[in-house]
DRENPA-759171 format. One record per residue (C-alpha): x, y, z. Coordinates in nm, 2 decimals. Layout:
BEGIN
<romar x="X" y="Y" z="Z"/>
...
END
This chain:
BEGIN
<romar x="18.83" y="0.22" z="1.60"/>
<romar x="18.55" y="0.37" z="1.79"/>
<romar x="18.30" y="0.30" z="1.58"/>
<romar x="18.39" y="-0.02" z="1.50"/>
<romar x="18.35" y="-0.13" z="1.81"/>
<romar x="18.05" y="0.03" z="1.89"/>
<romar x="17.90" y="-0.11" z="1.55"/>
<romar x="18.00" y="-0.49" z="1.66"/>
<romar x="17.80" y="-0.42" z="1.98"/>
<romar x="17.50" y="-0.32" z="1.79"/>
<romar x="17.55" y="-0.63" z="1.52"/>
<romar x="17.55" y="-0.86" z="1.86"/>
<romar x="17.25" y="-0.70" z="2.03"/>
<romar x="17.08" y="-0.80" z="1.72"/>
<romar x="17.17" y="-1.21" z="1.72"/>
<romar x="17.50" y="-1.16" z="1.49"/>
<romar x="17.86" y="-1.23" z="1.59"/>
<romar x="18.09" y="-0.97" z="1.48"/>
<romar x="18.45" y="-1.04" z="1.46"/>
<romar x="18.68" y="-0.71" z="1.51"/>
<romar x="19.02" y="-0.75" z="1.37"/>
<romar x="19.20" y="-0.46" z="1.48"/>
<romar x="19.55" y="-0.36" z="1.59"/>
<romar x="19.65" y="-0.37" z="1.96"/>
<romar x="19.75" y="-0.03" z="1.98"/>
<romar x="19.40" y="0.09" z="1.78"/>
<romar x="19.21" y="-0.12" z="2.07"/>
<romar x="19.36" y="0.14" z="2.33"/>
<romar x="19.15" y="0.38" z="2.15"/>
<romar x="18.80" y="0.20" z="2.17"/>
<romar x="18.89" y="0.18" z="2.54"/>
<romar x="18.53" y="0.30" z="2.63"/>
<romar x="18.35" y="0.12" z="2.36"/>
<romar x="18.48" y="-0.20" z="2.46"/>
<romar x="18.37" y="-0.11" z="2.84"/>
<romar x="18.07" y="0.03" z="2.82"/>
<romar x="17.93" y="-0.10" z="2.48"/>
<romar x="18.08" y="-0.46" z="2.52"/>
<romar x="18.19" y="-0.58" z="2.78"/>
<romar x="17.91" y="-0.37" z="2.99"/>
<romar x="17.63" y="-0.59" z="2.82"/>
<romar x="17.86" y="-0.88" z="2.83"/>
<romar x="17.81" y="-0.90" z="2.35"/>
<romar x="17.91" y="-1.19" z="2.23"/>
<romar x="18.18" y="-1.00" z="2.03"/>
<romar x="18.55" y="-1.19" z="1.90"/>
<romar x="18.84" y="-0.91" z="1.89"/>
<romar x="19.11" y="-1.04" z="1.67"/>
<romar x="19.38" y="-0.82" z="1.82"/>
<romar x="19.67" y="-0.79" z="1.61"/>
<romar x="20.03" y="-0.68" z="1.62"/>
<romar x="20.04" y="-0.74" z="2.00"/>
<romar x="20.36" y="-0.75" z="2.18"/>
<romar x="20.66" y="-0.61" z="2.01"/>
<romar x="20.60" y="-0.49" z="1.67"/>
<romar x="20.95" y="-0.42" z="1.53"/>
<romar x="20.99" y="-0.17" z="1.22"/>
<romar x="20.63" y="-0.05" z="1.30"/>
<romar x="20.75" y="0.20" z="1.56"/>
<romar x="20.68" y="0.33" z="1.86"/>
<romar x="20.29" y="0.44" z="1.79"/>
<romar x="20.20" y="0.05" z="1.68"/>
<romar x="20.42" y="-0.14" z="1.99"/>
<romar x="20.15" y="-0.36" z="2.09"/>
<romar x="20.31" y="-0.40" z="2.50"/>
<romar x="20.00" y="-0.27" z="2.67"/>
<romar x="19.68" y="-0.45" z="2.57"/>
<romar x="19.72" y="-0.71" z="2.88"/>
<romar x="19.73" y="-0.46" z="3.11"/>
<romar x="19.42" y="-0.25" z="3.01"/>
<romar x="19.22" y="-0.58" z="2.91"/>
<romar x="19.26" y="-0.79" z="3.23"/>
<romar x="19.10" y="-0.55" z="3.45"/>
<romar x="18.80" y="-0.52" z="3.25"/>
<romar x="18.50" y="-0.81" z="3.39"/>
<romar x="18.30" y="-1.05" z="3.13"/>
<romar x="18.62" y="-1.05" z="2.85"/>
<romar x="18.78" y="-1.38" z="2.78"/>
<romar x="19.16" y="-1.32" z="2.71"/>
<romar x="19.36" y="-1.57" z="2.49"/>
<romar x="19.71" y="-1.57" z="2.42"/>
<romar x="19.82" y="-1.83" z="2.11"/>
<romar x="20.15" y="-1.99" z="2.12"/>
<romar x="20.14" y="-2.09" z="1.75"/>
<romar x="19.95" y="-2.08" z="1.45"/>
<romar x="19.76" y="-2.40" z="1.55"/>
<romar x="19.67" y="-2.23" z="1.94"/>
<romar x="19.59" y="-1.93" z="1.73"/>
<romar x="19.33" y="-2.14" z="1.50"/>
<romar x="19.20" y="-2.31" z="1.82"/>
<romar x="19.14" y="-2.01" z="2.03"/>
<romar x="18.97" y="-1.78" z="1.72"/>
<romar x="18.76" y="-2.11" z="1.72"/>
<romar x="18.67" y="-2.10" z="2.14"/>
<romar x="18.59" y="-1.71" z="2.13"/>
<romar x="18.37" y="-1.76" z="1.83"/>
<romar x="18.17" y="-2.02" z="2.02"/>
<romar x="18.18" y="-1.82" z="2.38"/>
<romar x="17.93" y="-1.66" z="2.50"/>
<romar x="18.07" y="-1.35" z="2.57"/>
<romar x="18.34" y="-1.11" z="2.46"/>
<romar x="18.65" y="-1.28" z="2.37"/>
<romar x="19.02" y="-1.14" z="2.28"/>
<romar x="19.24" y="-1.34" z="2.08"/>
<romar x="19.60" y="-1.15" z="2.08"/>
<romar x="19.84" y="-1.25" z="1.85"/>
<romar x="20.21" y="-1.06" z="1.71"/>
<romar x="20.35" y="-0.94" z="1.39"/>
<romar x="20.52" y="-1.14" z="1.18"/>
<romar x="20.54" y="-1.52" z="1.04"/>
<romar x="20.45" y="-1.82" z="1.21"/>
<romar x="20.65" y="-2.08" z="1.35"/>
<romar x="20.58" y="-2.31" z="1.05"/>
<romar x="20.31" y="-2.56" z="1.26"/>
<romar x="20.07" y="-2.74" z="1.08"/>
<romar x="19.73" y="-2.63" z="1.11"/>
<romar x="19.47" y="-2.92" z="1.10"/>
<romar x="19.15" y="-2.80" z="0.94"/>
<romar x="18.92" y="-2.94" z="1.18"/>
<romar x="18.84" y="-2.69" z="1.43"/>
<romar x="18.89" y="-2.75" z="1.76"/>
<romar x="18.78" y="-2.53" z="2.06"/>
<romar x="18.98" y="-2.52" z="2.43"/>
<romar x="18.91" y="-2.59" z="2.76"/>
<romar x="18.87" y="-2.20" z="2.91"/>
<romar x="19.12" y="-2.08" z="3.15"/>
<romar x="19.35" y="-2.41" z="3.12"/>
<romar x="19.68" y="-2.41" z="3.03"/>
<romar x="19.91" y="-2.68" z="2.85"/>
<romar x="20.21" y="-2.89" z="2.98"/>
<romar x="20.48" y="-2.90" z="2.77"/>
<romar x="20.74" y="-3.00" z="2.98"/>
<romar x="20.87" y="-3.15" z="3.33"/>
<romar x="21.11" y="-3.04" z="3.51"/>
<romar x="21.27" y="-2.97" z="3.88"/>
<romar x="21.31" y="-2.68" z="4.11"/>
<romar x="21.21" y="-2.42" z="3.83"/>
<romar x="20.86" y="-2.32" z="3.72"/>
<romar x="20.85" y="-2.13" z="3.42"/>
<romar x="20.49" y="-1.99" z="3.28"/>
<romar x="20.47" y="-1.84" z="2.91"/>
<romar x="20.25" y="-1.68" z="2.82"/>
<romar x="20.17" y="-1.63" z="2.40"/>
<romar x="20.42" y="-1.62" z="2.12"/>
<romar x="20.79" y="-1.61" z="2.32"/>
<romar x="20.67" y="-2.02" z="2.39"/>
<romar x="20.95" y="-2.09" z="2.15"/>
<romar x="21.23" y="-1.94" z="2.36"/>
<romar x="21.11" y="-2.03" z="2.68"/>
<romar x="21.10" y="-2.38" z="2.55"/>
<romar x="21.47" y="-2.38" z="2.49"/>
<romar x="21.55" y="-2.20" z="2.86"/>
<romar x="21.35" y="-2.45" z="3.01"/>
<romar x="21.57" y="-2.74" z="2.78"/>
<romar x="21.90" y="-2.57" z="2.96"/>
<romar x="21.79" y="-2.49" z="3.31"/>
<romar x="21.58" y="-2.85" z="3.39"/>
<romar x="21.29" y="-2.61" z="3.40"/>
<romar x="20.93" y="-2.72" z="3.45"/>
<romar x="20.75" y="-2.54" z="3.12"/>
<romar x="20.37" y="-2.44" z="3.11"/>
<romar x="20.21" y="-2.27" z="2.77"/>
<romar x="19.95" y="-2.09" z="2.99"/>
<romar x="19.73" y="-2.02" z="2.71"/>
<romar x="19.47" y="-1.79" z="2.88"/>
<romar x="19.56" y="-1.47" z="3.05"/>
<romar x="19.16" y="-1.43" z="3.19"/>
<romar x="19.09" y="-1.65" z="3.33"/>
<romar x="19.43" y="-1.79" z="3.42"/>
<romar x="19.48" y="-2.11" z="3.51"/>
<romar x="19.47" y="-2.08" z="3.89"/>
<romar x="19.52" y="-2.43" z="3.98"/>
<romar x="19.85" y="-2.48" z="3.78"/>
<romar x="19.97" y="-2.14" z="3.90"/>
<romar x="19.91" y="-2.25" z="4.28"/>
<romar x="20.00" y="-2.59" z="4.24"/>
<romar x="20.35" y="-2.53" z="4.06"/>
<romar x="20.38" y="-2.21" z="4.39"/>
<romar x="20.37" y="-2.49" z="4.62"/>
<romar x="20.54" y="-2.74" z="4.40"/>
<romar x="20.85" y="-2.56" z="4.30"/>
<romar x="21.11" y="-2.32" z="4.47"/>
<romar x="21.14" y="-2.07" z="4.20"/>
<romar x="20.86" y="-1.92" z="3.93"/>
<romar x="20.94" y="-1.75" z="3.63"/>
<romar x="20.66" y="-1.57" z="3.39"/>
<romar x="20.77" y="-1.47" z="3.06"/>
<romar x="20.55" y="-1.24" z="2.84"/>
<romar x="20.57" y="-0.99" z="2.57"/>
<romar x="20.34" y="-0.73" z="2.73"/>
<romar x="20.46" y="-0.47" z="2.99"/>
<romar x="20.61" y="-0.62" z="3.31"/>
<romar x="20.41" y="-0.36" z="3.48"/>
<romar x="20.02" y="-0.54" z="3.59"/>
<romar x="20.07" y="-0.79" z="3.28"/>
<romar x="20.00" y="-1.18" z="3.33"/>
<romar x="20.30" y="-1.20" z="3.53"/>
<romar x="20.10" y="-0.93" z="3.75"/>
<romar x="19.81" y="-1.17" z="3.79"/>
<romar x="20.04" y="-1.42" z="3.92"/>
<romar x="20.20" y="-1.25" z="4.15"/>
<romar x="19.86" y="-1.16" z="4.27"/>
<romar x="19.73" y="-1.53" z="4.29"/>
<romar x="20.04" y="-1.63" z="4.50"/>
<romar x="19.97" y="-1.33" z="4.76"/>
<romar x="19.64" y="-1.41" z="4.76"/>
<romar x="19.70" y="-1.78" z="4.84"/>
<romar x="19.92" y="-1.65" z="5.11"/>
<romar x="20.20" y="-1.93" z="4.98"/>
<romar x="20.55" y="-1.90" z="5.14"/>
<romar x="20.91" y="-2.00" z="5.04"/>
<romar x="20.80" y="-1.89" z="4.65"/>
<romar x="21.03" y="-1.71" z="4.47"/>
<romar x="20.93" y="-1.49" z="4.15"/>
<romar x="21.10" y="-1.33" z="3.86"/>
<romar x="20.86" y="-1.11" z="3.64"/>
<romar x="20.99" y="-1.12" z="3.26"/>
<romar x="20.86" y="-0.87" z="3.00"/>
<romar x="20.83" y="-0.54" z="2.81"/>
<romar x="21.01" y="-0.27" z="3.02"/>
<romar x="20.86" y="0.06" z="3.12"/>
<romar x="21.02" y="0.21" z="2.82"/>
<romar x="20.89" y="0.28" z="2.42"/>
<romar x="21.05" y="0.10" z="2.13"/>
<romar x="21.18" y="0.26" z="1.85"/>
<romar x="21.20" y="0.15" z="1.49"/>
<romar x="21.41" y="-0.19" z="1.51"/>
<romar x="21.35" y="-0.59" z="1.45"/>
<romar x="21.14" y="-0.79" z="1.68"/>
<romar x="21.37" y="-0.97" z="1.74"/>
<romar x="21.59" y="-0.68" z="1.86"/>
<romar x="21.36" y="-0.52" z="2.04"/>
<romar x="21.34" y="-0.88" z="2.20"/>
<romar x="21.66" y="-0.92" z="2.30"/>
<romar x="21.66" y="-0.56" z="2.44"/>
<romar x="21.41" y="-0.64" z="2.66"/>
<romar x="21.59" y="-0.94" z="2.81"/>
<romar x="21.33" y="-1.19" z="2.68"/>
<romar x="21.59" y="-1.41" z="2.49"/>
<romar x="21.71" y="-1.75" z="2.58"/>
<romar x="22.08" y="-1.63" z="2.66"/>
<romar x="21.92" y="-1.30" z="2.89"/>
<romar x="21.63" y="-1.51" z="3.03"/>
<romar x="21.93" y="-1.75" z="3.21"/>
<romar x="22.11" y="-1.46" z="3.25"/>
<romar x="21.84" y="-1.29" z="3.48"/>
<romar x="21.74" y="-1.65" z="3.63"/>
<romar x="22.10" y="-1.72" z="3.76"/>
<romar x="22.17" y="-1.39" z="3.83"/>
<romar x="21.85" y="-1.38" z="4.06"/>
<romar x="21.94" y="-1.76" z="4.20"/>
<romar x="22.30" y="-1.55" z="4.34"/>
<romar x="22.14" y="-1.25" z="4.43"/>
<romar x="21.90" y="-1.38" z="4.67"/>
<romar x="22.09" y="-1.71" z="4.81"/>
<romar x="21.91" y="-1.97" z="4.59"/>
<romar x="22.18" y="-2.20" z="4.58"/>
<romar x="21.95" y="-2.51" z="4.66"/>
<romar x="21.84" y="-2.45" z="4.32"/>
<romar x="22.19" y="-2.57" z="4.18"/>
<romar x="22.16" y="-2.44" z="3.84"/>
<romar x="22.37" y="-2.58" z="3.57"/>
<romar x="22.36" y="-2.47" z="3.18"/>
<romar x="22.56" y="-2.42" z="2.87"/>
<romar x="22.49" y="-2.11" z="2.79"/>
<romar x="22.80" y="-1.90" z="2.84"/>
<romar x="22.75" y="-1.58" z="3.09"/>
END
C-alpha cells in the first residue's frame, strides 16, 4: 500500500493520472505517502477507496469506519461520498477531472439497483443535493446509509440532504438549514468520533448559531466483529427504526416538544 501510493505520486509528477483502488483500511497504512508524497505536492492522484464504512463478514482488520476521520484533516484532498451507483460514477468522473488529489469512498457490497447513464457527468465541488423538504428536522447523510435516511425523513417530516462531499462540505446548506431548522441530525457510516458529523458540529460553533440542536449518528467507538452489514448496521443504531428511536428519545430528553414528532414506527 506504501508503495503504491508513492508510485502514483511519481506517475503524476510525470503528467499521468494514476487511479489507486485500494481498501479503506489498507489506506490507513499509506498514511504518510498520501501526506507527504500526495497531498504535500497537491498530485493530481484519484484514490478509489473501497470497502469503507462497515464491511460485514470481512472482520474487524477490513471495517472501513475510520478513513473520514484521518482524511479530512489532511489539506489539498478532495473527499467524495457516493449515495448510489450513479453518485459513485459521477464523482469517479469529478476526481478524474480535479486538479488535485481526490477520494472517492464507497462500501462493500451491491448496489441499490440505479441506473447508470453512460454519459459522464462531473459535480459541482463541495455541493450537496436536495432530496427532500421538510419541517422542524434537518437531517444530512452523508454516503451509502442515503437509503435509510430517506425513509426516517419519510416518517419524521424530516428535511433530507444527500451531502455528497465530506471536504469541502457544503457550508452554506449546513448554516442555512442551522438557522432554518430547530433540530440537525448527521448520519454516516464512519466513526461518530471527528467524522462529517464532526465537521458540522464545527461549522455551527464556528458560525456562533444559537437555538440549534444536534444529534451525531455513526460508527461507535467500538470494533466489529465478523457479522452482516446490515447487522453491524443495526448495532450501531443507524437503522430507520433506531435512527427515530434516538431522534425522539433526544426530542424528550432535552424538552423539544415544539418539535411535535409523530411516526409509525412502533418504540
Amino acid at each position: 500500500e506504501q508503495h503504491a501510493v508513492t508510485l502514483a505520486a511519481g506517475l503524476a509528477c510525470e503528467g499521468l493520472k494514476p487511479i489507486v483502488c485500494i481498501y479503506s483500511t489498507f489506506l490507513q497504512r499509506a498514511y504518510d505517502q498520501l501526506i507527504h508524497d500526495v497531498a504535500l505536492q497537491n498530485l493530481d492522484v484519484l484514490f478509489a477507496v473501497d470497502r469503507a464504512g462497515f464491511v460485514g463478514a470481512d472482520g474487524s482488520t477490513h471495517g472501513g469506519m475510520f478513513d473520514l476521520s484521518y482524511l479530512r484533516c489532511i489539506p489539498n484532498i478532495l473527499i467524495m461520498a457516493p449515495s448510489d451507483e450513479q453518485e459513485c460514477n459521477s464523482m469517479l468522473y469529478t476526481g478524474y477531472l480535479h486538479n488535485g488529489p481526490a477520494i472517492v469512498r464507497y462500501p462493500r457490497g451491491e448496489g441499490l439497483g440505479v441506473e447508470v447513464n453512460d454519459n459522464f457527468k462531473s459535480l459541482d465541488i463541495g455541493r450537496s443535493k436536495r432530496i427532500k423538504d421538510g419541517e422542524k428536522i434537518s437531517i444530512l447523510s452523508f454516503g451509502s446509509i442515503l437509503d435509510i435516511c430517506k425513509n426516517v425523513a419519510d416518517e419524521l417530516n424530516a428535511s433530507l440532504i444527500d451531502m455528497r462531499f465530506v471536504k469541502p462540505i457544503d457550508k452554506e446548506i449546513v448554516i442555512n438549514h442551522a438557522k432554518k431548522f430547530s433540530l440537525i441530525v448527521t448520519v454516516e457510516d464512519n466513526a461518530v468520533k471527528g467524522g462529517a458529523g464532526s465537521q458540522v458540529n464545527e461549522i455551527i460553533i464556528e458560525e456562533n448559531i444559537e437555538n440549534i440542536s444536534i444529534i451525531n449518528i455513526g460508527a461507535p467507538d467500538k470494533f466489529f466483529s465478523h457479522a452482516t452489514r446490515e447487522e453491524q448496521l443495526e448495532s450501531s443504531g443507524i437503522s430507520e427504526q433506531e435512527i427515530v428511536r434516538k431522534i425522539k428519545d433526544f426530542v424528550k430528553n432535552n424538552n423539544l416538544y415544539d418539535l411535535n414528532l409523530s411516526s409509525n414506527i412502533k418504540l
